[in-house]
DOKE-997782 format. One line per 10 residues: number of its first residue (from 0); their letters; for each residue x, y, z of N, C-alpha, C. Coordinates in steps of 0.05 Angstrom, whole numbers, plus 5000, padded with zeros to 4 digits. Layout:
residues N
NUM) A) X:Y:Z:X:Y:Z:X:Y:Z | ... .
***
This chain:
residues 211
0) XXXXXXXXXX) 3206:6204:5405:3200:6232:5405:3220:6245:5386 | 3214:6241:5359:3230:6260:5337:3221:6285:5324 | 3249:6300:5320:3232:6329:5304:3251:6355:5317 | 3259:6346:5344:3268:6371:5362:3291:6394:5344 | 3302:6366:5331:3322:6385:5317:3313:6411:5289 | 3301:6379:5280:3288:6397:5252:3268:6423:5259 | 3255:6417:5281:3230:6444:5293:3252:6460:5297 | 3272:6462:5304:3286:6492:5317:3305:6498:5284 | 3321:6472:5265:3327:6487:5247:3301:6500:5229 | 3284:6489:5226:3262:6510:5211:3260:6539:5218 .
10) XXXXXXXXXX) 3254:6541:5242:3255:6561:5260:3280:6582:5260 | 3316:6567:5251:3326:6578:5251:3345:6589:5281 | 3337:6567:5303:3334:6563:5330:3355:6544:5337 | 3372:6552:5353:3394:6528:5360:3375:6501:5368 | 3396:6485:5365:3379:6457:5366:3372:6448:5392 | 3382:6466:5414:3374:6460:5447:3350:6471:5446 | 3341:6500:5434:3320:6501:5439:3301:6481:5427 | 3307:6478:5409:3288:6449:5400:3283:6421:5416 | 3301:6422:5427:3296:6405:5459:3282:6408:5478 | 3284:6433:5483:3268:6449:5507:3235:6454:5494 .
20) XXXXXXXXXX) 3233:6462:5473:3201:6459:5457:3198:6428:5460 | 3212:6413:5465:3206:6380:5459:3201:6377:5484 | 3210:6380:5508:3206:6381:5530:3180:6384:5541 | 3176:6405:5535:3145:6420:5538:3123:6392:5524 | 3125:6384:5499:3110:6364:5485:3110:6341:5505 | 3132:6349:5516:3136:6315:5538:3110:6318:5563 | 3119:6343:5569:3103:6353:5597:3074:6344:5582 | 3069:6358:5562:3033:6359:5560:3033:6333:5552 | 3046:6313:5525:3035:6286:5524:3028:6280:5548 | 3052:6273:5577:3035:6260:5598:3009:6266:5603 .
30) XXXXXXXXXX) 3008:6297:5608:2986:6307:5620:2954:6296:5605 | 2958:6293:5577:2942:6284:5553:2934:6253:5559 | 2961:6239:5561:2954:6205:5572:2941:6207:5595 | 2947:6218:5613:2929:6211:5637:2898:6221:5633 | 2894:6240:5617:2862:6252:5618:2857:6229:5601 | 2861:6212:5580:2854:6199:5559:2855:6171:5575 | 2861:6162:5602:2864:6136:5609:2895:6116:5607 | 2912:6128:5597:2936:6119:5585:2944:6101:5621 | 2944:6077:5615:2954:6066:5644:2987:6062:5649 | 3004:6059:5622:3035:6055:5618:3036:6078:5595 .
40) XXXXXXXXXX) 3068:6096:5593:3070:6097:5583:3099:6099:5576 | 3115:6093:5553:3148:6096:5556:3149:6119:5532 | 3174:6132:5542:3177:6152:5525:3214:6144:5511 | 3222:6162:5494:3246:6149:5484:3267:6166:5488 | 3279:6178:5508:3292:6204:5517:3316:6212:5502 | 3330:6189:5503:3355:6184:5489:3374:6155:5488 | 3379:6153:5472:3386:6123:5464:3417:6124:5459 | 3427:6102:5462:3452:6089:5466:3467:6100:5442 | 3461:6112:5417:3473:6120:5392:3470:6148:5402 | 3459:6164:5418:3453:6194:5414:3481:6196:5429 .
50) XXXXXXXXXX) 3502:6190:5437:3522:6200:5441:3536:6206:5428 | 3538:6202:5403:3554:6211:5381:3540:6232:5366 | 3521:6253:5378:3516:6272:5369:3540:6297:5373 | 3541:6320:5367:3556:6342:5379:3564:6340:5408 | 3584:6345:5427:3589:6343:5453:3564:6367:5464 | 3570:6387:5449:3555:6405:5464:3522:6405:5461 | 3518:6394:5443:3484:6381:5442:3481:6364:5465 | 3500:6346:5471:3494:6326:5485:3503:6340:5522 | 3517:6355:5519:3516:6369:5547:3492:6382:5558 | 3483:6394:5529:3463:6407:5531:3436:6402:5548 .
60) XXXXXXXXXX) 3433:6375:5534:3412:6355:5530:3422:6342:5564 | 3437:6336:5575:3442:6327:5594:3442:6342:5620 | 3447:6373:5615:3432:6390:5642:3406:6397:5635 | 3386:6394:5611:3363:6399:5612:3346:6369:5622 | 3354:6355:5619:3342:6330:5633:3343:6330:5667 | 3369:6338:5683:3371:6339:5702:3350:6363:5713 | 3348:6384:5698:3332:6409:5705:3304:6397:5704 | 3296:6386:5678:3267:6373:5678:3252:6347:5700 | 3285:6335:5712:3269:6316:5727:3260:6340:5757 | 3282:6348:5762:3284:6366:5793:3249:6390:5793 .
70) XXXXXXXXXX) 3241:6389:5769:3224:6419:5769:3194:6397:5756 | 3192:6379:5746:3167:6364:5741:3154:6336:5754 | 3185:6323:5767:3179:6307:5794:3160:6317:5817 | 3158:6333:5824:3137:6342:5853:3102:6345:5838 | 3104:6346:5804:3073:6347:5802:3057:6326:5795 | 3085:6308:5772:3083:6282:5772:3072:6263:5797 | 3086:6273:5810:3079:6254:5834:3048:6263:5852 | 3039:6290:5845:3011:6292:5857:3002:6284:5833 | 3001:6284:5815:2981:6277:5784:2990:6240:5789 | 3002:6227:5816:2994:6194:5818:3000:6184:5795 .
80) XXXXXXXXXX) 3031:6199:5783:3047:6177:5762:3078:6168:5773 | 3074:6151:5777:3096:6126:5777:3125:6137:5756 | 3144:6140:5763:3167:6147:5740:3190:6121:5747 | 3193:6112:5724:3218:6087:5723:3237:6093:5700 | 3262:6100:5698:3284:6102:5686:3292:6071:5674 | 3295:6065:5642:3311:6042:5636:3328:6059:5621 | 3345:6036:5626:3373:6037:5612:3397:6036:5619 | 3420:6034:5611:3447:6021:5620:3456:6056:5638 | 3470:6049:5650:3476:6076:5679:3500:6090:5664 | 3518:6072:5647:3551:6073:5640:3548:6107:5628 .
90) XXXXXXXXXX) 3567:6122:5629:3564:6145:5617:3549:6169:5619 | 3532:6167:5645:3505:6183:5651:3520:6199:5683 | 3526:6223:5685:3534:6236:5706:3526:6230:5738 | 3542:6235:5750:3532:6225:5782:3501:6244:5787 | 3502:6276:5784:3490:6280:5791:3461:6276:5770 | 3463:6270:5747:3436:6262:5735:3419:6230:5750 | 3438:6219:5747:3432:6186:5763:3417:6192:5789 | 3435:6207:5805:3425:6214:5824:3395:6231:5822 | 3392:6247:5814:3360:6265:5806:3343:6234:5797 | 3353:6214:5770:3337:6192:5765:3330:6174:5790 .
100) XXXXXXXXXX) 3344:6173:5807:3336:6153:5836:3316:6170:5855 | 3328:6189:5856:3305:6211:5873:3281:6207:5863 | 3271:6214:5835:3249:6211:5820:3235:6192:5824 | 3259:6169:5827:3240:6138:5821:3228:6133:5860 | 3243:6144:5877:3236:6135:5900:3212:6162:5907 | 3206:6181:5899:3188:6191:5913:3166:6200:5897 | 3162:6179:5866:3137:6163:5862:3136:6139:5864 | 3153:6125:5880:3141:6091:5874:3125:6089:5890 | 3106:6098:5892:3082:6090:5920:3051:6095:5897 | 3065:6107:5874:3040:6121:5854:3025:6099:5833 .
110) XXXXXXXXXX) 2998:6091:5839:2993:6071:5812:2972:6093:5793 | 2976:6116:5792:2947:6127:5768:2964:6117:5747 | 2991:6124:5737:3008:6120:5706:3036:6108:5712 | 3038:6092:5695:3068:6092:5704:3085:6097:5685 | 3093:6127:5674:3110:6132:5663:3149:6123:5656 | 3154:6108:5643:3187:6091:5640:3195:6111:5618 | 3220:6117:5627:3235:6144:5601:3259:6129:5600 | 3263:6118:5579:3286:6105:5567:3307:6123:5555 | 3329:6126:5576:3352:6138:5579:3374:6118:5576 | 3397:6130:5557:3412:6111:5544:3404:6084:5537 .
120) XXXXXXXXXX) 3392:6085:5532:3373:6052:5518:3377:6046:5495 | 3386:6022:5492:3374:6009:5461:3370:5991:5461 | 3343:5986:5452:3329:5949:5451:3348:5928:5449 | 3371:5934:5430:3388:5911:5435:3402:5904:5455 | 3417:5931:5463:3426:5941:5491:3416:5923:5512 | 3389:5927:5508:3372:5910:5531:3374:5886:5533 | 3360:5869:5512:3375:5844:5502:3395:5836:5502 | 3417:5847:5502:3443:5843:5506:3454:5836:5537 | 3442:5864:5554:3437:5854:5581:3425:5839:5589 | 3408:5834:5587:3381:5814:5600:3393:5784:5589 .
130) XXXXXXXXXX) 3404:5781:5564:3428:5752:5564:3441:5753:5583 | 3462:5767:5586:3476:5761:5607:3474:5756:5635 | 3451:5767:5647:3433:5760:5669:3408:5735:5662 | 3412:5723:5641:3395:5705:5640:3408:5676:5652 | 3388:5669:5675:3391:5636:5684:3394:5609:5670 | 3376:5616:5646:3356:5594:5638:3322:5598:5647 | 3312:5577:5625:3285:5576:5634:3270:5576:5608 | 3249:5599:5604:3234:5613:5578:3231:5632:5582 | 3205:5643:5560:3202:5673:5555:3198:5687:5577 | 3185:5671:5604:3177:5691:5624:3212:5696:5643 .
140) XXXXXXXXXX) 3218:5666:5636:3254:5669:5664:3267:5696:5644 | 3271:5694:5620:3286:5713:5595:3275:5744:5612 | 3251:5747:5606:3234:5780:5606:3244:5796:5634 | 3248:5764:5648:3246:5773:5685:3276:5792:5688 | 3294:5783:5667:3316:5798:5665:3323:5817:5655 | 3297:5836:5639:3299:5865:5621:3296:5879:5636 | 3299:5909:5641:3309:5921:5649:3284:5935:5673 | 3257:5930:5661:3238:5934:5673:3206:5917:5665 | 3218:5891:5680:3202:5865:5675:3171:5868:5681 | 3167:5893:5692:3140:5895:5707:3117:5916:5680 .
150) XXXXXXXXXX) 3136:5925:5663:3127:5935:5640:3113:5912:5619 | 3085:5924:5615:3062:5908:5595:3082:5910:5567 | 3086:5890:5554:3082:5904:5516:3065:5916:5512 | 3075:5932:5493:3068:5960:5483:3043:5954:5460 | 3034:5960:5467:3009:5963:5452:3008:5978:5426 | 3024:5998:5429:3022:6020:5403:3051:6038:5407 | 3071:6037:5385:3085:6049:5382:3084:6072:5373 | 3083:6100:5379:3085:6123:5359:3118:6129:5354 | 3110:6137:5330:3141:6146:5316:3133:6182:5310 | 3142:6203:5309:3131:6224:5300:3159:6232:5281 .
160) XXXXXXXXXX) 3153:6255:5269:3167:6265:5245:3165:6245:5225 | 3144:6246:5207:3149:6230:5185:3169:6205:5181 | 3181:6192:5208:3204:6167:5203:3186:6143:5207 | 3197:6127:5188:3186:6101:5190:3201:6081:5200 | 3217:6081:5229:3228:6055:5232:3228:6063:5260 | 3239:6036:5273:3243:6031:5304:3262:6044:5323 | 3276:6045:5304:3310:6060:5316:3312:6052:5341 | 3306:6020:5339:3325:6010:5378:3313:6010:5397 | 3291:6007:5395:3270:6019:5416:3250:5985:5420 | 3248:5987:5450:3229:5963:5454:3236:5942:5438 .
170) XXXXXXXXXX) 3250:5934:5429:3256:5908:5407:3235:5885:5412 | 3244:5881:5452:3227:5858:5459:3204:5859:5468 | 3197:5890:5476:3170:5889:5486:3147:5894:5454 | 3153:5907:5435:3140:5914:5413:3138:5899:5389 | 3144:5868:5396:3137:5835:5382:3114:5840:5369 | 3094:5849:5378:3066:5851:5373:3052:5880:5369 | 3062:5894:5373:3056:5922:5372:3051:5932:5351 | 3024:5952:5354:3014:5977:5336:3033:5991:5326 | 3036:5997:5303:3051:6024:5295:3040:6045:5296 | 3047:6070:5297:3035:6097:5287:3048:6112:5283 .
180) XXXXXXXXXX) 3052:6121:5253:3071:6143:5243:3057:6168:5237 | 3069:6186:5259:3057:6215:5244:3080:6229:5232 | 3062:6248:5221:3080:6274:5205:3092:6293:5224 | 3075:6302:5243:3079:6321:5265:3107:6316:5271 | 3134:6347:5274:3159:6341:5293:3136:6342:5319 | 3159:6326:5336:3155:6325:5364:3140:6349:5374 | 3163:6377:5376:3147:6398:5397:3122:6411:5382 | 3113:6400:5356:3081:6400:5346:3062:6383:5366 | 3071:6354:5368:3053:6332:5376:3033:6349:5402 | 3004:6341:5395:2984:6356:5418:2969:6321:5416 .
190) XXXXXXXXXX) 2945:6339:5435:2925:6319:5440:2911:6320:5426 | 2905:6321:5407:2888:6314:5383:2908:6297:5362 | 2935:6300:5359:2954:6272:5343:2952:6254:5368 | 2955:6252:5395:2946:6227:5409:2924:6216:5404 | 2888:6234:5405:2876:6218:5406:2867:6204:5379 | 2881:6215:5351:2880:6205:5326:2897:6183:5332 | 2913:6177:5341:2936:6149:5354:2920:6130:5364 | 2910:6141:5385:2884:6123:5400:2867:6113:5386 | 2850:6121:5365:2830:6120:5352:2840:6097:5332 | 2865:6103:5318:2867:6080:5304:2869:6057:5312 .
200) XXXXXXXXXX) 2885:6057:5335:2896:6028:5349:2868:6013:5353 | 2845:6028:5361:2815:6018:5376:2808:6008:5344 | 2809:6021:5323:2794:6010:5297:2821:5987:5285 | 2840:5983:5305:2861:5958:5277:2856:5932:5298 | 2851:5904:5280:2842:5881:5294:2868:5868:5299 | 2864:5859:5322:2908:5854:5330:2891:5818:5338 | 2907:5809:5324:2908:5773:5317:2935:5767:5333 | 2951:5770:5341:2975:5767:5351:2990:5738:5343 | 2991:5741:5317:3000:5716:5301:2974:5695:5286 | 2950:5694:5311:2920:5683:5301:2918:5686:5272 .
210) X) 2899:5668:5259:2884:5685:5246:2859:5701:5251 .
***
């Protein structure tokens, strides 16, 4: 989910508000996956490098997450979506952790979506953990140790704001994965750049190494 910043400097708009417009893109994408069939979906909240942004961006950014889970948790959970938090805990406030466990316990009973928001995450991050909890075995003993083993690979990555790379994200689940780069910043992205996402993925032939 990129752009938040650049949408509010265009605008001329502190860069929180550009969060809080990104926010909103968050609310309706779900609302958009679920009318469209979307059965998983992960979003990329903030990653293991976004701490070395400004302190006060990142404060920022850290009572509007707490505010967003407390005020969109009770509809999530009638709209029968599932919410699961990955990512390392280290550095994340008592009382945010706390709102993330609340969340996760009063949808886990939900199968319409199961929405995963990767908070302090980074694919390597993950990897890195999931070694160190690894027994032995193979790919399935390895996966059983990431952070949320019950998660499909990703079928289709979107990137938005015109960037072309991964930036840390899914390393191990997105082996095989669709790309889709849009132009759109984030608090642009609607349901019509989803279902142009959708559309491509249904027209690209995925061989998964085959010919």
């Amino acid at each position: 989910m990129d752009g938040n910043a650049r949408w509010a400097d265009e605008r001329s708009l502190p860069v929180l508000e550009g969060h809080r417009e990104g926010a909103q893109a968050l609310k309706r994408t779900v609302r958009n996956a679920l009318s469209l069939g979307v059965g998983e979906l992960c979003v990329y909240a903030f990653s293991t490098e976004n701490w070395s942004r400004p302190s006060e961006e990142v404060q920022g950014l850290m009572a509007l997450f707490v505010e967003l889970i407390e005020s969109e948790t009770p509809e999530l959970d009638e709209e029968g979506v599932r919410m699961r938090f990955i990512g390392r805990p280290e550095g994340i406030s008592a009382e945010l952790h706390d709102r993330m466990r609340w969340a996760e316990a009063e949808t886990s009973e939900n199968n319409r979506m199961a929405l995963y928001v990767a908070f302090n995450y980074g694919g390597r991050a993950e990897i890195l953990d999931a070694a160190a909890r690894y027994k032995g075995g193979g790919e399935a003993e390895f996966k059983a140790a990431l952070y949320a083993p019950e998660m499909r690979d990703a079928d289709l990555v979107i990137r938005t704001s015109g960037e072309r790379r991964l930036s840390n994200f899914l390393l191990w689940q997105s082996a095989y994965s669709e790309l889709y780069f849009s132009d759109a910043l984030w608090p642009e992205f609607d349901k019509e750049h989803l279902e142009e996402a959708l559309r491509e993925l249904a027209d690209r032939q995925r061989r998964f190494g085959a010919r």
